[in-house]
GUFI-439655 format. One line per 10 residues: number of its first residue (from 0); their letters; for each residue z, x, y of C-alpha. Coordinates in steps of 0.5 Angstrom, whole numbers. Last residue first. Layout:
! residues N
NUM> a> Z X Y ~ ...
//
This chain:
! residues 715
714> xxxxxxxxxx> 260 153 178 ~ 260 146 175 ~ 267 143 177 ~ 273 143 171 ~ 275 137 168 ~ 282 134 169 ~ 286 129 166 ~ 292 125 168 ~ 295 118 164 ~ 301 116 168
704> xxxxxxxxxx> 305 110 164 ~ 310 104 166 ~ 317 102 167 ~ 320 99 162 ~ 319 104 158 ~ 319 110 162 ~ 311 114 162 ~ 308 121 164 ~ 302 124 161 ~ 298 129 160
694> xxxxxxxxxx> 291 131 159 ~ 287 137 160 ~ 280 141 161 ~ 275 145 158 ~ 269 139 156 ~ 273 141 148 ~ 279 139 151 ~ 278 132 154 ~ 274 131 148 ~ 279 132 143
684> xxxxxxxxxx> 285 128 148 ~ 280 121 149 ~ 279 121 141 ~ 287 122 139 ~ 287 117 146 ~ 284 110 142 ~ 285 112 135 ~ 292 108 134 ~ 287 102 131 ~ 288 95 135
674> xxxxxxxxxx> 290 89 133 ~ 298 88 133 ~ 299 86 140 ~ 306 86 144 ~ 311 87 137 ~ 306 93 136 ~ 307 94 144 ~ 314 95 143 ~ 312 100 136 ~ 308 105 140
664> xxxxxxxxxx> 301 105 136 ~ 300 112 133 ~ 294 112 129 ~ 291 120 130 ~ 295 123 134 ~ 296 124 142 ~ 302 119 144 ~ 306 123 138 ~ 311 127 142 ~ 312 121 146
654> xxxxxxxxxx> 315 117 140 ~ 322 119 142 ~ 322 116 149 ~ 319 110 148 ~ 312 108 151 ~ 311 105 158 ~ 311 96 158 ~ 307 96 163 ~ 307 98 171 ~ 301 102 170
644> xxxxxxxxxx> 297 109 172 ~ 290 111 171 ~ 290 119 174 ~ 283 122 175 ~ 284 130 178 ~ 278 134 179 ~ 277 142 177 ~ 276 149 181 ~ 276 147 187 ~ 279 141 188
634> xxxxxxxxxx> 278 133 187 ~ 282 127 187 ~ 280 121 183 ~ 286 115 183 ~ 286 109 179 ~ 292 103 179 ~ 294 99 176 ~ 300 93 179 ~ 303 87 175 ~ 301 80 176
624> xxxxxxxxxx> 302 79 169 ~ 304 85 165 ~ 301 91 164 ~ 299 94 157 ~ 292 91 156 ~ 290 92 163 ~ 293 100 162 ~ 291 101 155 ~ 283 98 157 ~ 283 103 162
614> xxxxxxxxxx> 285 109 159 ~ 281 108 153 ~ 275 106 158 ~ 276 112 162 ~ 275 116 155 ~ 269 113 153 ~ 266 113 159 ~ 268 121 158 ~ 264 121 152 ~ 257 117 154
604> xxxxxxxxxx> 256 121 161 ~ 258 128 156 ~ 260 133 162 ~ 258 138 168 ~ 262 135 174 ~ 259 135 181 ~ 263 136 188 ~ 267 131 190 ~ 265 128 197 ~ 270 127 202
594> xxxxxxxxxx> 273 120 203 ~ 277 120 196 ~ 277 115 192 ~ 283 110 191 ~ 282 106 186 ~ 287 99 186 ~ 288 94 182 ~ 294 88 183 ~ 293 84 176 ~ 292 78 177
584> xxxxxxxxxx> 292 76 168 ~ 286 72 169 ~ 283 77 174 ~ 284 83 170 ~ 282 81 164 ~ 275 78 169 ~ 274 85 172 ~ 275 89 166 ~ 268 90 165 ~ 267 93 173
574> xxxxxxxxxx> 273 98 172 ~ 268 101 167 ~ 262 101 173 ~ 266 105 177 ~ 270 110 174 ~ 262 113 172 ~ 260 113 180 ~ 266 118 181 ~ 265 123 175 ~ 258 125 179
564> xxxxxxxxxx> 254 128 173 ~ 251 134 172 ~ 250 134 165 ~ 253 135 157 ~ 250 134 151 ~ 256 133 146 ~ 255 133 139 ~ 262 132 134 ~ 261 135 129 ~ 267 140 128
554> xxxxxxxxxx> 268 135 122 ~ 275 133 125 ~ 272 131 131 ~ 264 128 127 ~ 271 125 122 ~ 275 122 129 ~ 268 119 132 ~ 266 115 125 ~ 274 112 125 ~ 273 110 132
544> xxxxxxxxxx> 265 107 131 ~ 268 104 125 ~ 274 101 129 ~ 270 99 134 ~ 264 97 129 ~ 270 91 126 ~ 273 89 132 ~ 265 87 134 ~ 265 83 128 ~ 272 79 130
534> xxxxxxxxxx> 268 77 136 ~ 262 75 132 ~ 266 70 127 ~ 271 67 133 ~ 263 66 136 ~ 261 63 130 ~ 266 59 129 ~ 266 56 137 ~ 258 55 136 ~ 260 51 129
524> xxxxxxxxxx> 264 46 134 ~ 258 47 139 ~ 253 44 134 ~ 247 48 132 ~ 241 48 134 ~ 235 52 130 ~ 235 61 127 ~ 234 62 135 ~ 240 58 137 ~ 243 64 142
514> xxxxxxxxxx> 249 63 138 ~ 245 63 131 ~ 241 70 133 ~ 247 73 135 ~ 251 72 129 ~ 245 75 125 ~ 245 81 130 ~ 253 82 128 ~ 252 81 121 ~ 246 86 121
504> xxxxxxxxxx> 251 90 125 ~ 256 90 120 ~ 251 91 114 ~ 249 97 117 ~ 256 100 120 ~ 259 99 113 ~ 255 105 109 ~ 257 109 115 ~ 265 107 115 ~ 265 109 108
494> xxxxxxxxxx> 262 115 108 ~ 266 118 114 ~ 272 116 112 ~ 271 119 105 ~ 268 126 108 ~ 275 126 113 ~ 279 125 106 ~ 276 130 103 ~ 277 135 108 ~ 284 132 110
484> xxxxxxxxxx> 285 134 102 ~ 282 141 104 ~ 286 142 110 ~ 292 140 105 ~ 291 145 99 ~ 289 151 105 ~ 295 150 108 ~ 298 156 107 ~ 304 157 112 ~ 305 165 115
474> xxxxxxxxxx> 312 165 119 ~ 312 171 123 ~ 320 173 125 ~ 320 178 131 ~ 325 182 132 ~ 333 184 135 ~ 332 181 142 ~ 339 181 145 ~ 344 185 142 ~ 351 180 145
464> xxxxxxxxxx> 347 173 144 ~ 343 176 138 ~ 336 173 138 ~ 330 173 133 ~ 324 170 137 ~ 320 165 132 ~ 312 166 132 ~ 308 162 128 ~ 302 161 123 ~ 299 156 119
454> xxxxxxxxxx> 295 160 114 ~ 288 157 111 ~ 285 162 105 ~ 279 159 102 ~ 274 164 105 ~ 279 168 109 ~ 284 169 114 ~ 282 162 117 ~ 287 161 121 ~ 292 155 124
444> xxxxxxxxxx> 297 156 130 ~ 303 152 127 ~ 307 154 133 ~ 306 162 137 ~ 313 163 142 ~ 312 168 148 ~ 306 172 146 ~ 309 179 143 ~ 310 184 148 ~ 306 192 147
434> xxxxxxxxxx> 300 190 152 ~ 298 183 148 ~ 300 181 141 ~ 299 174 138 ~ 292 174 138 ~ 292 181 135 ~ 296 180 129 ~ 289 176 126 ~ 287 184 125 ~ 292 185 120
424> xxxxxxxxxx> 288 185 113 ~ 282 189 118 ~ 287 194 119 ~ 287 197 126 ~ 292 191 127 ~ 298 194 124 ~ 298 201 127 ~ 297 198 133 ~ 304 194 131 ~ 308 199 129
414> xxxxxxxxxx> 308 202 122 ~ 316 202 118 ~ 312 198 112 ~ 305 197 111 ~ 304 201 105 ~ 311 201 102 ~ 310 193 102 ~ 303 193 98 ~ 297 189 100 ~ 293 183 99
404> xxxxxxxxxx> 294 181 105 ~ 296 173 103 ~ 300 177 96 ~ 303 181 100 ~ 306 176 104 ~ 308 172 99 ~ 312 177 96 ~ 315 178 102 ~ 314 183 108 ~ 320 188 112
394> xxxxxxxxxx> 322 193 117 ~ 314 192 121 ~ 315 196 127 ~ 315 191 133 ~ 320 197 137 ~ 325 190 137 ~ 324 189 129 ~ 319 186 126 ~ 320 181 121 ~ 313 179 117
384> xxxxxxxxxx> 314 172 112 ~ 310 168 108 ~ 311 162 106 ~ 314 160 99 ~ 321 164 100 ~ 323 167 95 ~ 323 175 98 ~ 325 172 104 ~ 331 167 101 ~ 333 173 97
374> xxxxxxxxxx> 334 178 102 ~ 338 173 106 ~ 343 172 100 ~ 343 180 99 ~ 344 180 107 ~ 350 174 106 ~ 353 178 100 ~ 352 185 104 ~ 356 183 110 ~ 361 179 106
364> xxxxxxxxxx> 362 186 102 ~ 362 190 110 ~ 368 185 112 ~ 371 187 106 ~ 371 194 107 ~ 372 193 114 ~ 379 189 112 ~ 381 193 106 ~ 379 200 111 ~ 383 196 117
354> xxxxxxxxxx> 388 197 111 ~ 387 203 109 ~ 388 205 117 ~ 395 201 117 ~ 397 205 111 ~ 396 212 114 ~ 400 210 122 ~ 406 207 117 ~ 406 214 113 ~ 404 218 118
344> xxxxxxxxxx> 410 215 123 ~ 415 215 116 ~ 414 222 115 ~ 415 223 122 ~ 422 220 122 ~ 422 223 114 ~ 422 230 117 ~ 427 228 123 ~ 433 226 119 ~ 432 232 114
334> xxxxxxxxxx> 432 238 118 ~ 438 233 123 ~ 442 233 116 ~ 440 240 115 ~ 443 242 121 ~ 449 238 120 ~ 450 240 114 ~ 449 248 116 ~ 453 248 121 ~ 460 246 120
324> xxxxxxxxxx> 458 248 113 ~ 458 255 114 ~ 456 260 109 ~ 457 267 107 ~ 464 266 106 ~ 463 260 101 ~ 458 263 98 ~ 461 268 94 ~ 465 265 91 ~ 462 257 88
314> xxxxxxxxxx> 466 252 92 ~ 458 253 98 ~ 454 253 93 ~ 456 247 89 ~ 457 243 95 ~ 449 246 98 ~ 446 243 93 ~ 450 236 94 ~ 447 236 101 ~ 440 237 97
304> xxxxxxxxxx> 440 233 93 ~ 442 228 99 ~ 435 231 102 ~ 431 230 97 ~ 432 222 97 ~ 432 221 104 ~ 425 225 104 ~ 422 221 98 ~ 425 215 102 ~ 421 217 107
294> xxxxxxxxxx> 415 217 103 ~ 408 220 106 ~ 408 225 100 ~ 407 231 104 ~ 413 230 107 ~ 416 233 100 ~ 413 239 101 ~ 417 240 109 ~ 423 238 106 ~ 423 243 101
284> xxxxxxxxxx> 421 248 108 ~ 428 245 110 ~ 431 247 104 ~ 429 254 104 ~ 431 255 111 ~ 437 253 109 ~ 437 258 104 ~ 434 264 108 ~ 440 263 114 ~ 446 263 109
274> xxxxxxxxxx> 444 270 106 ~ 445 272 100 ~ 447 280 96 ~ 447 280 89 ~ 442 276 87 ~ 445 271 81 ~ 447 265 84 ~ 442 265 90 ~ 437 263 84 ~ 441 256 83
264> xxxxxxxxxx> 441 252 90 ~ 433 254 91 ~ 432 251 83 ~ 436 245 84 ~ 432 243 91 ~ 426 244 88 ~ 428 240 82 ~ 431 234 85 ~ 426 233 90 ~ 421 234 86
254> xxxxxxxxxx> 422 229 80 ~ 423 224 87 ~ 416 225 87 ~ 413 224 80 ~ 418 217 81 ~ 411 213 83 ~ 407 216 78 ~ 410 213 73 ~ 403 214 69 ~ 397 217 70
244> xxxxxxxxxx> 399 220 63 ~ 394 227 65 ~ 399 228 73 ~ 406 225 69 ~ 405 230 63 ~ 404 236 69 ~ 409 233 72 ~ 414 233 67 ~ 411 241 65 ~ 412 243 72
234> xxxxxxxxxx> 419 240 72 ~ 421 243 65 ~ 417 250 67 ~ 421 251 74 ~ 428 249 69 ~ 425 255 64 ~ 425 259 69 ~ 431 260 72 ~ 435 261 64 ~ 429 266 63
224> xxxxxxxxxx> 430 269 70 ~ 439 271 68 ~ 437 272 61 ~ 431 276 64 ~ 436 280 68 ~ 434 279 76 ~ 433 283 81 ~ 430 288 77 ~ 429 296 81 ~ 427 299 75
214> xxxxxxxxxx> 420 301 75 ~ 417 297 68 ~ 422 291 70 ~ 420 290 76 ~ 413 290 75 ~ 415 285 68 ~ 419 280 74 ~ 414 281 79 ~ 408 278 74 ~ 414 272 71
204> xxxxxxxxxx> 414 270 78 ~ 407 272 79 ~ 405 266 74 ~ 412 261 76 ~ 410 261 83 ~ 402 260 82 ~ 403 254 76 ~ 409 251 81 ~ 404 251 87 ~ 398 248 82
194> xxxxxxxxxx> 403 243 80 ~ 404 242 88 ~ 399 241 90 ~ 396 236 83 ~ 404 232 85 ~ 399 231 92 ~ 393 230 89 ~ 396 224 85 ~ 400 221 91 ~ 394 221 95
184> xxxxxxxxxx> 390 218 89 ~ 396 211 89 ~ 396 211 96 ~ 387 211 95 ~ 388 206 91 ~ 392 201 93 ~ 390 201 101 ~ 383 201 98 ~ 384 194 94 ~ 380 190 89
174> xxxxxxxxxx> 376 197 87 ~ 370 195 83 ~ 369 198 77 ~ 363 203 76 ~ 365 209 79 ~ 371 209 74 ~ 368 207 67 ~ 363 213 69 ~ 369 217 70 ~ 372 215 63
164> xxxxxxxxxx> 365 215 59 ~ 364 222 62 ~ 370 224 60 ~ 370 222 54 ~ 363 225 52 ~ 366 232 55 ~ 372 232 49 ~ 368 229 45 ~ 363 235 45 ~ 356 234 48
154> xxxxxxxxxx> 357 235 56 ~ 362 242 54 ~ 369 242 52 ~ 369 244 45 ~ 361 249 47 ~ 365 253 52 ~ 360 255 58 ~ 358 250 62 ~ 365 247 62 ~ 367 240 65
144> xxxxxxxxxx> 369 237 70 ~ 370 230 73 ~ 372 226 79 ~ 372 219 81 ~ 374 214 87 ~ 370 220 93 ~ 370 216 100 ~ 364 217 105 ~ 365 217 112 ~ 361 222 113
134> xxxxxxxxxx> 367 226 115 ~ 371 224 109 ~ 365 226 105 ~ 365 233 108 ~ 373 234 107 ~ 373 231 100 ~ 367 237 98 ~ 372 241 102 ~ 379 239 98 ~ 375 238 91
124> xxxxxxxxxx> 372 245 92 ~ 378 248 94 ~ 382 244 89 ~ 378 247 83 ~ 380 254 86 ~ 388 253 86 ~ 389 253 79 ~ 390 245 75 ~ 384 243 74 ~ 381 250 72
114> xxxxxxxxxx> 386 250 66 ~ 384 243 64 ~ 376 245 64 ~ 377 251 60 ~ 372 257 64 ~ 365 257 66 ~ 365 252 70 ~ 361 245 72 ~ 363 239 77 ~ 362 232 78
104> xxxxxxxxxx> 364 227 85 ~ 362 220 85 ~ 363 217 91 ~ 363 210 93 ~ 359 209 100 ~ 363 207 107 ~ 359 211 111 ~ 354 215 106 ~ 348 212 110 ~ 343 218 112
94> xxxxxxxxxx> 344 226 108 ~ 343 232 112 ~ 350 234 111 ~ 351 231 105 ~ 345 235 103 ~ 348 242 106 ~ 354 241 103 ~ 349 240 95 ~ 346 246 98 ~ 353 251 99
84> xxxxxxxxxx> 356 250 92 ~ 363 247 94 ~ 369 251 94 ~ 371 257 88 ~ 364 256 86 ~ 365 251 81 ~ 357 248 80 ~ 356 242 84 ~ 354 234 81 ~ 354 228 87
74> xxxxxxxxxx> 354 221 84 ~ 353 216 90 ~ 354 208 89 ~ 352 202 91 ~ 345 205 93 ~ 341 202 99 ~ 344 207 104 ~ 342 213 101 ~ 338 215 106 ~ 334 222 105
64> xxxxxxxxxx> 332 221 98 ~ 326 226 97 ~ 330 231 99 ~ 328 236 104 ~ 328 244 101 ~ 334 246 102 ~ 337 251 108 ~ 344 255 106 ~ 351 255 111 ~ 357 259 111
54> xxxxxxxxxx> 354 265 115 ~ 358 271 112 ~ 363 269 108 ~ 358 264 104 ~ 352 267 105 ~ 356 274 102 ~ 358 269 95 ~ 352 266 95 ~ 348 273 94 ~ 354 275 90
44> xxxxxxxxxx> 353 269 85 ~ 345 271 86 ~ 340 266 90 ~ 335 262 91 ~ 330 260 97 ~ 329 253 100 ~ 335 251 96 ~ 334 245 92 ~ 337 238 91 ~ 336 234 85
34> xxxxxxxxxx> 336 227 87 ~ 336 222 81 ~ 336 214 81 ~ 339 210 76 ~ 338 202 76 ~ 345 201 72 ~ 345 196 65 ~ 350 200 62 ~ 346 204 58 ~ 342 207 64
24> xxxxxxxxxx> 350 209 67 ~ 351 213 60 ~ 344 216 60 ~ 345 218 67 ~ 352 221 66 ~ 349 225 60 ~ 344 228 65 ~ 348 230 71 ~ 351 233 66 ~ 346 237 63
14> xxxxxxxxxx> 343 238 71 ~ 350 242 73 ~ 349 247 66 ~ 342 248 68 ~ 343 256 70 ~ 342 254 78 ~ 344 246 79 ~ 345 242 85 ~ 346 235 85 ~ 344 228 87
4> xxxxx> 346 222 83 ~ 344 216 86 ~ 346 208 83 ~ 344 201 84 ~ 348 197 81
//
């Protein structure tokens, strides 16, 4: 657990305990944070005494801990001054997060603790700090006082190392059910009431009695007090027994309803002169103490004693003349009827907001499980992770972000996105951020953001259907290992292809030389070999070309030396080399050029002749026999349009996400024609990019294929 103890203390008796408590957490294996609060100016006892009648509050100085939020449990440690010291009200005050926080309550007195306990100024400070915590909506689960003063019953004797180990073995046991607890504590704090209301009663009792005695004017003999006290001190003594013990709590109130009731009856019989009125008013305003418990039953209960009470009386001379049953019954019976009514709608009204506090509490558990989860898969998480909130402030960076931008997370966190990209570590931010809004959604966008450090980043709105936008979550994947092996890879492809173009074109010019009988006459039947020979040579420097062109592509070498060219005059002479394919499959071609004269595009000639020519070549070779191809060039201000449409095969649906990577083939043209590398768009795309322009496509299979691209005009 992760624990807070805030306190105040001004002759260093509160911050000896608050100590003790500390060392007996720590040992418990608790992360223990402490908070002392302090006021800004100090004062005498009198001098908090007079700001207390007077102005009732205190400023302190601003804590160093001003949410508690994080922390599992909050101890908070006062000296007793009669109600809570002025500065540790004002911190609860001030204090973030103490809504449905566990409390810990410990106080300091200069008198005996057990004996403080149980007088009416330890349950005004329990009452107000209770009050304040309550409002907070904090809960206070253990408590604990112990002498600044008295070395027996101070934070080093046994008596106060017991303590502190009982309290702290309290706060740190998880309470399984709110409803259980806090109508087991009510019922503590109200037999404490009433222990405390006997203690009053018996103390000046047997004050008035001596008074009395000294002037002359007793009431009652000391036989006659003596007799009535010692039944008020049994059933003080029982209840103090059941208060210390914790045990038969339950019966604590029924011991009242019979003592109280049995006390009024019996005093009467020693006073000379009664009257009816003053003793059933006694009785209702019993009823009245025990409705203090939330019991019905407890009320039912004091008012059948009660009843009964009033029989003795009522057979007992004088009483019989004084009192009035036809009257007073009923109107007891009534008292009590309507008193354990209302107790009964306060005590169903008390139990069902504890249980909604089981529900919220257990809601809240659940809450902060998956959140411990949540804040585990982040801080675990492989790549790097930023969650800004919806005022795109940074709330939370992992580990591994951390280490990306070698940074510390209370440096950088709560700081908006300006503040961020004003930091040269955070500067890359700025591409995704433009006037105070993040770019819609970034997907796998690579940056170089050192020299060996390659991050692919993307950008994934947080969305709640009733909230709304909650944040942004920036996902930072290292991918320096694989660019570097893709490096690697590159380099090997571009090496081997350049030591195999040599020896190929020196077979291929071979071959020509025996086909164009230049080496001596050959037969037509070793011509035929031969150019099988050549042909398949000539698909090996394709394919080494192909793969040369993606290594210069990858290796950012590609060269391109661009001119003003008429991108009409360059379809032309391409559709011309598939004239005899297209003839022998019939195929019905059409170029539709435009009437008007398309203004002049600056481009590499040889890079996009390659370009018409893939598309080309996959629209001839992909369309069926007597089929339709068709070439539209259309042109506008700004860019020039070249569609290559076909009626073949099409591509499939779920392979059309990869129509533009490096060796895709689409699997029914492979049950079609298994020659070909998968190169030919991959090159066809990169260069259409790098001139500035685009390329798409539309396809069904079946059905056919639509390839656009367009290149800008030469301004």
């Amino acid at each position: 657990m992760k624990i807070l103890i805030a306190y105040y203390s001004k002759t260093g008796g509160t911050e000896k305990v608050a100590g003790a408590i500390k060392k007996e957490l720590e040992g418990k294996g608790h992360a223990v944070d402490v908070e002392k609060v302090k006021p800004a100016k100090e004062h005498s006892f009198w001098g908090w005494f007079f700001i207390r009648l007077f102005r009732g509050e205190c400023n302190i100085q601003p804590p160093k801990i001003q949410d508690v939020s994080e922390y599992d449990l909050v101890c908070l440690g006062t000296p007793n001054w009669t109600r809570l010291s002025l500065p540790v009200a004002r911190y609860l005050r001030q204090v973030k997060g103490l809504k449905y926080k566990n409390i810990g309550f410990f106080a300091t007195t200069t008198l005996l603790p057990d004996v403080e306990w149980y007088i009416l100024s330890m349950y005004l400070l329990d009452l107000t700090a209770s009050r304040i915590i309550e409002k907070r909506g904090g809960r206070i689960i253990a408590s604990v006082i112990l002498s600044s003063f008295f070395k027996r019953w101070n934070f080093t004797s046994e008596y106060g190392k017991r303590a502190i180990k009982n309290f702290c073995d309290k706060v740190e046991t998880p309470i399984k059910s709110l409803k259980d607890y806090f109508l087991k504590q009510k019922e503590i704090e109200s037999i404490r009431f009433l222990v405390i209301l006997f203690s009053i009663f018996l103390l000046l009792s047997f004050l008035g009695q001596i008074i009395s005695s000294i002037t002359a004017n007793q009431v009652l003999t000391w036989s006659e007090y003596l007799f009535l006290f010692v039944i008020g001190f049994f059933s003080y003594f029982s209840l103090l027994t059941i208060l210390e013990g914790k045990t038969w709590v339950f019966w604590g109130k029924y011991l009242i309803g019979i003592s109280l009731p049995i006390l009024l009856t019996l005093t009467p019989l020693f006073l000379a002169f009664v009257q009816g009125k003053p003793i059933i008013l006694g009785y209702i305003l019993i009823f009245v103490l025990i409705s203090f418990f939330r019991d019905p039953k407890a009320v039912i209960f004091t008012g059948a004693v009660t009843v009964l009470s009033y029989g003795y009386l009522f057979f007992n001379y004088p009483f019989s003349e004084v009192l009035q049953p036809t009257l007073d019954i009923p109107f007891l019976l009534l008292g009590m009827g309507m008193i354990s009514f209302i107790t009964q709608k306060l005590q169903k009204h008390y139990i069902n907001s504890l249980e909604a506090q089981d529900e919220i509490e257990a809601a809240r558990k659940r809450a902060e499980e998956e959140k411990d989860k949540t804040l585990t898969i982040i801080t675990n998480f492989a790549d790097g992770l930023l969650v800004f909130n919806s005022e795109n402030k940074l709330v939370r960076i992992n580990p591994q972000a951390e280490k990306f931008f070698n940074t510390k997370n209370q440096k950088v966190i709560g700081k908006t996105m300006p503040e961020l990209v004003s930091s040269s570590k955070f500067k890359f931010l700025a591409g995704f951020f433009k006037k105070d809004k993040w770019i819609k959604k970034v997907f796998r966008k690579e940056l170089n953001l050192k020299k060996k450090l390659t991050l692919e980043v993307s950008t994934v709105p947080m969305v709640s259907g009733e909230a709304g936008k909650l944040g942004t979550l920036v996902i930072l994947h290292d991918i320096t290992r694989e660019k570097r092996i893709e490096k690697m890879k590159t380099e090997f492809v571009s090496l081997t292809a350049h030591q195999l173009k040599g020896p190929l074109s020196g077979i291929k010019w071979t071959l020509r030389m025996f086909l164009d009988d230049e080496l001596g006459k050959v037969t037509p039947e070793q011509k035929k070999f031969l150019g099988k020979t050549y042909q398949a040579n000539e698909k090996m420097i394709a394919l080494i070309n192909d793969l040369l062109n993606v290594a210069m592509i990858e290796e950012g070498k590609y060269v391109y030396k661009p001119v003003s060219t008429d991108l009409g005059s360059m379809i032309q002479p391409q559709i011309d080399s598939l004239r005899e394919e297209i003839k022998r499959k019939k195929l019905k071609f059409e170029f539709k050029k435009p009437v008007a004269k398309l203004p002049q595009v600056t481009v590499d000639a040889e890079k996009i002749d390659l370009v018409i020519q893939n598309l080309l070549e996959n629209a001839v070779r992909y369309t069926p026999s007597g089929k339709e191809v068709t070439v539209s060039l259309k042109g506008g201000i700004k860019e020039i349009e070249v569609t290559v449409a076909d009626t073949g095969v099409g591509i499939p649906r779920y392979q059309q996400k990869r129509v533009f990577t490096k060796f895709f083939r689409g699997a029914n043209v492979m049950r079609m024609e298994t020659e070909g590398t998968g190169l030919g768009l991959f090159i066809t795309k990169n260069i259409i990019e790098a001139h500035g322009g685009k390329i798409w496509f539309e396809s069904e299979e079946n059905k056919g294929t639509t390839f656009h691209f367009t290149l800008p005009v030469k301004k």
